[in-house]
C-alpha positions in Angstrom: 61.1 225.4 174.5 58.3 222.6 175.0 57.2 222.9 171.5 60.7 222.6 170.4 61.2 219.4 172.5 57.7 218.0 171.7 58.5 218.2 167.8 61.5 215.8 168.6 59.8 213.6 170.3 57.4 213.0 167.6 59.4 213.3 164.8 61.5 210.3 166.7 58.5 208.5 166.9 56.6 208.8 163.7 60.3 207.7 161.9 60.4 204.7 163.7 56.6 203.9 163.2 56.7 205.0 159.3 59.7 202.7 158.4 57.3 199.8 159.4 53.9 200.9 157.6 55.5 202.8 154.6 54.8 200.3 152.4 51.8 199.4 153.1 50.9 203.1 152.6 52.7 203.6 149.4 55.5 205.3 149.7 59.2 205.0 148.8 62.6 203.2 150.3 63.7 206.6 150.0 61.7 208.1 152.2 62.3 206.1 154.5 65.3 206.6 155.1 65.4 210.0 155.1 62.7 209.9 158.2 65.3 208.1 159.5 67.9 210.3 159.1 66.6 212.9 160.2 66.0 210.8 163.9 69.4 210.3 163.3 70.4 213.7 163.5 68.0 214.9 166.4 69.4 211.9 168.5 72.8 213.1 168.3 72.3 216.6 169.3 70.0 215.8 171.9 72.9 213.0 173.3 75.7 216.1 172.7 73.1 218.4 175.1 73.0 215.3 177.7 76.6 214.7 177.6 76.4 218.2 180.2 73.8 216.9 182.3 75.6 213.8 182.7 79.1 215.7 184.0 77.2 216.1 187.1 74.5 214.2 187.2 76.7 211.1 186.2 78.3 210.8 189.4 77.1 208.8 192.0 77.9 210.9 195.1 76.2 214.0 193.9 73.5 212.5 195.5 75.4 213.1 199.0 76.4 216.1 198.0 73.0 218.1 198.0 70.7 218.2 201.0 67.5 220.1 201.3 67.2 222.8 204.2 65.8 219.9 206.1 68.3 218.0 205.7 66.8 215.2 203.2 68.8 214.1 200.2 67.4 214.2 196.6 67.8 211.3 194.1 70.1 213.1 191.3 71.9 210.4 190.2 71.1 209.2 187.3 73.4 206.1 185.6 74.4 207.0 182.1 74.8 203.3 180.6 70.8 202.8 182.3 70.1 205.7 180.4 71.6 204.9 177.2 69.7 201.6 177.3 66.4 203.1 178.1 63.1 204.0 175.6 64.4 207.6 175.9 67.9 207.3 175.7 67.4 209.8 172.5 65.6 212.4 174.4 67.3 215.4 175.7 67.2 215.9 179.0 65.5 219.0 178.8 62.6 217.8 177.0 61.3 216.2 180.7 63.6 219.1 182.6 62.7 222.6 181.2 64.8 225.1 182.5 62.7 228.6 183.6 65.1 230.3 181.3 67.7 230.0 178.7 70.4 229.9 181.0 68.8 228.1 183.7 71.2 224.9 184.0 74.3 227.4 183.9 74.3 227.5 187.6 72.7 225.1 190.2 70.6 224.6 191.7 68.6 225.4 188.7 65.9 227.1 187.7 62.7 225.4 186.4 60.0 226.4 184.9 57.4 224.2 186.8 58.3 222.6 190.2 57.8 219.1 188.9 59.1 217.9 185.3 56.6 217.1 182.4 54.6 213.7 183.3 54.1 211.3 180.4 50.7 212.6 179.1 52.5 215.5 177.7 54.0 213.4 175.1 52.5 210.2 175.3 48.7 211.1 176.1 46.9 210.1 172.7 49.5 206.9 172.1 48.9 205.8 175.8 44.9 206.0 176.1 44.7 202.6 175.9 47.0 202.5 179.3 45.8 205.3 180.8 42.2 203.7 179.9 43.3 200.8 182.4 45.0 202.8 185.1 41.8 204.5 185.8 40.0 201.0 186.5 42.9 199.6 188.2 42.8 199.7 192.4 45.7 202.0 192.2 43.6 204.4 191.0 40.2 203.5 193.9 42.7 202.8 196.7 45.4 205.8 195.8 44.6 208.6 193.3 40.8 208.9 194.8 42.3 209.8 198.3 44.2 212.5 197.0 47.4 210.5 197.1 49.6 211.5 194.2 49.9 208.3 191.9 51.3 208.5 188.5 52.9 206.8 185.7 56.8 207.6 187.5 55.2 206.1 190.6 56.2 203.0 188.7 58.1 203.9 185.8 61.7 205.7 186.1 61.6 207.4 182.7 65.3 207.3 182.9 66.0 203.5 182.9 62.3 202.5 181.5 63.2 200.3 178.3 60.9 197.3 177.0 61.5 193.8 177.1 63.5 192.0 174.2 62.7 188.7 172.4 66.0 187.4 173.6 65.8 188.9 176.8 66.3 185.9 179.8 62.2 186.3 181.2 63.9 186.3 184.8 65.3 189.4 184.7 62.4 191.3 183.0 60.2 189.8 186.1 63.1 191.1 188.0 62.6 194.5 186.8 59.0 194.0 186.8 58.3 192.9 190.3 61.1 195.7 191.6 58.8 198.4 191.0 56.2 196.7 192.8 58.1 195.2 195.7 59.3 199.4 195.8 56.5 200.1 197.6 54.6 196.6 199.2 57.8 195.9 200.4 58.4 198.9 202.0 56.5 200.3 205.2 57.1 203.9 205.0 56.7 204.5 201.3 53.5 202.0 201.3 52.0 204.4 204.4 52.7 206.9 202.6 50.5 206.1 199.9 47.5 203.7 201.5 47.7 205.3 205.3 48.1 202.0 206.2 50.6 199.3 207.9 52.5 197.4 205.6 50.9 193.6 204.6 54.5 192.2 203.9 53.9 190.5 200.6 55.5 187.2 201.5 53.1 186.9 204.3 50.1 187.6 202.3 51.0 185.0 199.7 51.7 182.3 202.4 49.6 179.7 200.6 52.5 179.7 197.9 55.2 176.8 198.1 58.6 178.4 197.5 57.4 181.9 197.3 60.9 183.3 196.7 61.1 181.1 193.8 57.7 182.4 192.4 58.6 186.1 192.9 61.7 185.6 190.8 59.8 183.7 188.0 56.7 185.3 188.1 56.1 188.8 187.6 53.3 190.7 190.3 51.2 191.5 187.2 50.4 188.2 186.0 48.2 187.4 189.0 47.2 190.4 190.1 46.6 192.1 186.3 43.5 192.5 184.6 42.2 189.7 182.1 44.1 187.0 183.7 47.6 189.1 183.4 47.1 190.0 180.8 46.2 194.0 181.3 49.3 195.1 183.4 47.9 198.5 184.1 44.8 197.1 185.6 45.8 196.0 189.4 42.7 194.2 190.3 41.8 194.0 194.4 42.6 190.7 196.3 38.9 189.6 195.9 38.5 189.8 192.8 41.4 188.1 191.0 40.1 184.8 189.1 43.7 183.3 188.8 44.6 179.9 190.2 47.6 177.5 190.6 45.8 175.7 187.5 46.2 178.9 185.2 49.8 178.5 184.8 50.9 175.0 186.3 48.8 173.1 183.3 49.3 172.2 180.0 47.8 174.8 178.5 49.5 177.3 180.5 49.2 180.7 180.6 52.8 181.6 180.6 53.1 180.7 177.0 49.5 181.5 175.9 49.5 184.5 177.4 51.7 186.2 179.8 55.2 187.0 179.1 54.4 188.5 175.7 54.8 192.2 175.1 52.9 194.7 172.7 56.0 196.1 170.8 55.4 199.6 170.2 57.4 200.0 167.1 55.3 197.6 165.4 53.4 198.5 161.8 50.2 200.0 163.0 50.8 200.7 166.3 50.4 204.0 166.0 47.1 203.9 163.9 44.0 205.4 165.6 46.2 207.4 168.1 45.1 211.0 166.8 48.9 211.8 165.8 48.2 212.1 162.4 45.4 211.3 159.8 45.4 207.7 159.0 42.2 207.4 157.2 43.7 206.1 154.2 46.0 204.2 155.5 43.4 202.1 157.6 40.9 202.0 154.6 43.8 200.4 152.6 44.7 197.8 155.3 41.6 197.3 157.5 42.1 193.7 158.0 45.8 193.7 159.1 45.4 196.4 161.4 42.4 194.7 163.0 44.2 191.5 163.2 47.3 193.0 165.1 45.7 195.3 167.7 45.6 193.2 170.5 47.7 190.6 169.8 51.1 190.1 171.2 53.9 190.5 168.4 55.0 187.7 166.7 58.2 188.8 165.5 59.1 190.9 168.2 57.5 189.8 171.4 58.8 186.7 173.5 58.6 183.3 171.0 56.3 181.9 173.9 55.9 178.6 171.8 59.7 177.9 173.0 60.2 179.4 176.2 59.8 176.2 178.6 62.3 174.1 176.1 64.7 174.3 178.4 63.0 175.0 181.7 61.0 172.8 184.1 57.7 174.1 185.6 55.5 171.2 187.3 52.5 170.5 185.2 53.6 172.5 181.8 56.7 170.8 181.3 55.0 167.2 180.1 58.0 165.4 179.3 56.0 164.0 176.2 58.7 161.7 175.1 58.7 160.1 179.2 55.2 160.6 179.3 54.7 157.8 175.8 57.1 155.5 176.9 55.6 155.1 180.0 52.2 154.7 178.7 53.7 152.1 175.7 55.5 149.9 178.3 52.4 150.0 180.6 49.7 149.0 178.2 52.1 146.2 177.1 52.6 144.8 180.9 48.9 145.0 181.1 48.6 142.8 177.8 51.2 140.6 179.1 49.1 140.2 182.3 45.8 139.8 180.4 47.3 136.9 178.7 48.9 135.4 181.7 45.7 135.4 183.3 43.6 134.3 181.1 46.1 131.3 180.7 46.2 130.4 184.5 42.2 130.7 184.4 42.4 127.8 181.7 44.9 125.5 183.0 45.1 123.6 185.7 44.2 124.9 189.8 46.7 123.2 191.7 45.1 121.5 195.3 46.5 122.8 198.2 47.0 120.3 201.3 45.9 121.4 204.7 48.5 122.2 206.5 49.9 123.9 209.8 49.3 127.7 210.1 52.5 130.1 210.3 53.3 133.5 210.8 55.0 135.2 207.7 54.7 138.7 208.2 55.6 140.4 211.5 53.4 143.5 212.5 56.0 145.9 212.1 55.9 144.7 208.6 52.4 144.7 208.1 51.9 148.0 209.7 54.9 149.7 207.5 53.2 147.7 204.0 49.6 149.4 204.6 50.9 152.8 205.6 53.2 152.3 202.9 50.3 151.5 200.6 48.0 154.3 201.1 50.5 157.0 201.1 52.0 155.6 198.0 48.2 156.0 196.3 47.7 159.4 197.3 51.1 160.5 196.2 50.4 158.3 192.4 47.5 160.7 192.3 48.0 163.9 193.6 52.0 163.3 191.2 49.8 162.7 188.2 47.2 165.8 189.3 50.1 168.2 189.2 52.4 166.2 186.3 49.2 166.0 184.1 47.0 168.4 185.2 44.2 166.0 186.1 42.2 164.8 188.8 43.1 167.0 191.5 43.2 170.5 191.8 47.0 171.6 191.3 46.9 173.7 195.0 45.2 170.5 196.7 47.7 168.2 194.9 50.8 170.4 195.6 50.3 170.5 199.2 49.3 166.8 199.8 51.8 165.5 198.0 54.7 168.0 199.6 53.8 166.4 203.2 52.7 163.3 202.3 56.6 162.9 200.6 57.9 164.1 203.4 55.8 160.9 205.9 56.8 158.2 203.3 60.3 159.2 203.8 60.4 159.5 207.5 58.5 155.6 207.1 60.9 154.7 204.8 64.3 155.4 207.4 61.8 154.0 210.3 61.6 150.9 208.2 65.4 150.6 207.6 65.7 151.5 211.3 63.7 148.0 212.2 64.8 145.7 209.4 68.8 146.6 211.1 68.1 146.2 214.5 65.6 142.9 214.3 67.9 141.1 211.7 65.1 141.2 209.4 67.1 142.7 207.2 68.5 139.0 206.0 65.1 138.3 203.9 65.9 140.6 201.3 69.6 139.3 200.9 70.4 137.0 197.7 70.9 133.7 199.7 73.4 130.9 198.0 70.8 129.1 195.6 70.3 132.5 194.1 70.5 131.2 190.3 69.1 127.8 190.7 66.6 129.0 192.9 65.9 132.3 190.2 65.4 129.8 187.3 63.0 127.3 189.5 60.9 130.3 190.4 60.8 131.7 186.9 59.5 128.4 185.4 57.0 128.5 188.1 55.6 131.8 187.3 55.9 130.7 183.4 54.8 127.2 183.2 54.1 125.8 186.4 51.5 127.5 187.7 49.2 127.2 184.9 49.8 123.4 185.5 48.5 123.7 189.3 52.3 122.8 190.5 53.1 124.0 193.9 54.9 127.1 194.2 58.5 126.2 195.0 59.2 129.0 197.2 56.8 127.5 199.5 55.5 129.5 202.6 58.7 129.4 205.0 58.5 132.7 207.6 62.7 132.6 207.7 62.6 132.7 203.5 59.6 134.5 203.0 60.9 136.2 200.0 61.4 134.1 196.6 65.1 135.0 194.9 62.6 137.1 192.5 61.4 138.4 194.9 64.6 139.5 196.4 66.0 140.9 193.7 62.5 143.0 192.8 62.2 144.6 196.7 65.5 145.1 196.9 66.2 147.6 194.0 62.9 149.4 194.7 64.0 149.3 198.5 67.6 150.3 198.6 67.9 152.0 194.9 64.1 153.2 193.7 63.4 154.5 196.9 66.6 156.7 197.8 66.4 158.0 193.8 62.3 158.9 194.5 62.9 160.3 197.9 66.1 162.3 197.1 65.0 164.0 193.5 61.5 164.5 195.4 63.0 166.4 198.5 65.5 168.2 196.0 62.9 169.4 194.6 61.0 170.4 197.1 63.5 172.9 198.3 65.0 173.8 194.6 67.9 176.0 195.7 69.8 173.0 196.5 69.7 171.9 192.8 72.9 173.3 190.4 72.3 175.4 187.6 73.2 173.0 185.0 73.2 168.9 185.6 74.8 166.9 182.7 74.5 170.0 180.2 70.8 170.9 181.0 68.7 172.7 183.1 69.2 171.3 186.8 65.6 171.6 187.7 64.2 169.6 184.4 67.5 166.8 185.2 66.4 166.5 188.2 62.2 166.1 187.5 63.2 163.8 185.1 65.1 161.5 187.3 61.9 161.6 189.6 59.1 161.0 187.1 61.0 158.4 185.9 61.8 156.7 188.9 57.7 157.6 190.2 56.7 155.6 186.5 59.1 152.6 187.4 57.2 152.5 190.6 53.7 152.6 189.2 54.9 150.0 187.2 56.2 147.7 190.1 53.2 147.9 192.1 51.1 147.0 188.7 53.3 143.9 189.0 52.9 143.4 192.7 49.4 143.6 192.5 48.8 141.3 190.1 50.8 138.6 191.7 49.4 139.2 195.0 46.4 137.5 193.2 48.8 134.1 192.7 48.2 132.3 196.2 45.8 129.8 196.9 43.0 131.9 196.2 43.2 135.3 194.6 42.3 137.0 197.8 44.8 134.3 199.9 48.1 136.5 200.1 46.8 139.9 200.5 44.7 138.1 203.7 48.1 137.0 204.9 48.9 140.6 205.2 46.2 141.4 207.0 46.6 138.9 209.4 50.1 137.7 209.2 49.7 133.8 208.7 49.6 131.2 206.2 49.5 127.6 205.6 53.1 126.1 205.5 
């Protein structure tokens, strides 16, 4: 009977694996598809046999409906459609399942012929060496297999619903089915005694240093951190210590989850099945030496993921660059800076205007000076650590994650404290367009174009009950009451992501919304650019930023 099954197997196999190579080896269209017919053929009778299994083993309460003498149920259920959809779904049943005797499965229970059905080695033991290669280095294998804990490729693998990922397949739910099998077991304290003899590390506990960890678990599959080769050997579980991944190795620009996870070695490929020891290949490897050496190894092309494209619509902080963003940014920026140059280098030449003595007032309350140098600092920690993790620079992306996470989180909190005083003091008034708004606007703005290089006073003059100028006012007031709400709500939306829709405006919700807060964070960097620069207009370059520190000026 196994020989029998074992021939279909591998006549299955080899048809798939010949239509790929068979003309690189020479032979005919026509033989092809007779290898394919003939797989044809043995799929159908093996699906007719099935078809009984599947009368019983179909339904989903035979489960309940046999119980060992100890009263413990057995998993019989086995889901048809899964089946169907799985690498074996043209196996028979019986090829796994042997019966002891012809008529075993006449009655049941039934009758095998070993107590445990065929493991994958019986078929698959020269075209997995590779894998089994890894499994024997992996910690499975030290931690499990070399206690005498039974470990095996159905540890992880349910041969009935095992199918490999396709290129159009969504990545979230191949992670989905990826991490199930591991979360079967380090998710579970019973079945993880079971095989470790010890008490269960809850996984979410163990990866506390991870922000949204539920997120990561559903986007990232166990394997890519904790495989061999930087994720990139699946079968090769590596021990805590000595996994080399980082934060960086994804969340950067060359990222690894479109260099190098999240592709797949299709098994149906041309020469896949070269060098396994299924047949001899000699010829067919002296004839096409280099195209076999250039695909072992090497993720598909044509059928693995298209990494190249799979962030286009997706957002993930420091991979997603926003190129397009990032350029205008930089254009508008280096041409502010020009304009600045220039408007420097023009007040330098011109005139210095002579500043009377005259009495000493206080502009800026201490409330206000307090909330500007708070403000200040934690506004240049969160420009860096937001361009660390935006542009993969400067910081590393754990550090910059965390500070700018809780650092986000004081600005805000300074930001309604702020509001909070500017209400209840009346302060609020200075940042209100007063009635000589336009006249005022124009006045200033001939000022800042003409005027100063001509040493005129500035007409704004230092009064504490109008300590804004109308250019002023209109500047703090949209980065107050409209930059800052836009920053502080896209920021904390982001921060706790399963508040952000599916879709916004026809795209991904999580790239709308990153968007909409690297934008606003560039329009800030380039206010404060501004800001500085004129905090170097007062009587001296060092005059107004003095005031701030300690609150008075000359009227």
């Amino acid at each position: 009977m196994f020989i029998k099954q074992a021939s279909v197997c591998l006549v299955l196999t080899l048809a798939l694996f010949m239509a790929g190579v068979v003309h690189a080896a020479g032979g005919t269209a026509a033989h092809s598809e007779q290898l394919y017919s003939k797989a044809a053929q043995l799929r159908q009778g093996a699906l007719k046999q099935n078809q009984k299994c599947f009368s019983c083993h179909g339904d989903a309460e035979i489960t309940a409906k046999w119980v060992t003498d100890r009263g413990r149920t057995l998993q019989l259920h086995v889901d048809e459609v899964d089946y169907r959809n799985s690498v074996h779904s043209g196996q028979s049943c019986q090829s796994c399942h042997e019966g002891a005797t012809e008529d075993a499965f006449a009655s049941a229970p039934h009758k095998f012929k070993n107590k445990k059905p065929m493991d994958c080695q019986s078929c698959h033991g020269n075209y997995f060496k590779d894998i089994y290669e890894q499994v024997d280095r992996s910690y499975h294998t030290k931690a499990i297999v070399k206690k005498g804990k039974e470990f095996s490729c159905a540890s992880c693998h349910d041969a009935h619903t095992f199918h490999l990922p396709e290129r159009t397949e969504e990545i979230a739910s191949s992670v989905a089915e990826t991490n199930k099998r591991c979360f079967r077991c380090h998710s579970d304290l019973r079945g993880y005694q079971k095989l470790t003899d010890k008490k269960l590390l809850d996984q979410k506990m163990g990866h506390w240093f991870l922000p949204n960890k539920e997120k990561h678990f559903e986007s990232v599959s166990c394997v890519s951190c904790h495989g061999g080769k930087e994720g990139t050997e699946v079968h090769v579980i590596m021990e805590v210590k000595d996994i080399k991944v980082n934060c960086e190795s994804c969340h950067s620009k060359s990222s690894a989850m479109t260099d190098k996870l999240n592709k797949y070695r299709s098994e149906q490929r041309a020469f896949s099945m070269v060098n396994k020891g299924l047949f001899d290949d000699a010829e067919l490897q002296k004839k096409n030496g280099e195209a076999i050496k250039a695909s072992m190894g090497e993720a598909d092309s044509i059928l693995g993921f298209m990494n190249a494209r799979l962030l286009d619509d997706k957002y993930v902080i420091g991979v997603t660059q926003t190129p397009w963003l990032n350029t205008k940014f930089v254009q508008i920026l280096a041409a502010m800076l020009l304009l600045i140059a220039v408007h420097a280098a023009l007040r330098m030449a011109g005139t210095k205007a002579v500043h009377a003595d005259g009495e000493t007032v206080t502009m800026f309350p201490l409330a206000v000076r307090v909330w500007h140098w708070i403000n200040a600092v934690l506004f240049a920690i969160l420009i860096v650590s937001g361009f660390a993790m935006h542009f993969g620079v400067g910081m590393h992306f754990e550090s910059a994650q965390s500070t700018h996470a809780y650092l986000a989180l004081g600005l805000v909190a300074l930001w309604i404290l702020y509001l909070l005083y500017l209400i209840l003091s009346g302060q609020l008034k200075q940042y209100l367009p007063r009635a000589d708004v336009i006249s005022a606007s124009i006045a200033q703005a001939k000022y800042y174009m003409l005027g100063i290089y001509k040493g005129q006073e500035n007409p704004a003059g230092h009064n504490p009950e109008k300590r804004l100028n109308p250019l002023q006012q209109g500047a703090y007031l949209s980065v107050l009451f409209v930059l800052f709400p836009v920053l502080i709500a896209s920021g904390l939306a982001l921060f706790i992501p399963e508040v952000i829709p599916q879709e916004l405006m026809g795209i991904d919700g999580k790239w709308c919304v990153s968007l909409v807060h690297i934008g606003a964070a560039f329009l800030m960097v380039l206010f404060i650019v501004i800001h500085l620069y004129l905090c170097t207009t007062g009587e001296s370059i060092f005059a107004l930023i003095r005031s701030m520190v300690t609150g008075k000026m000359k009227k």
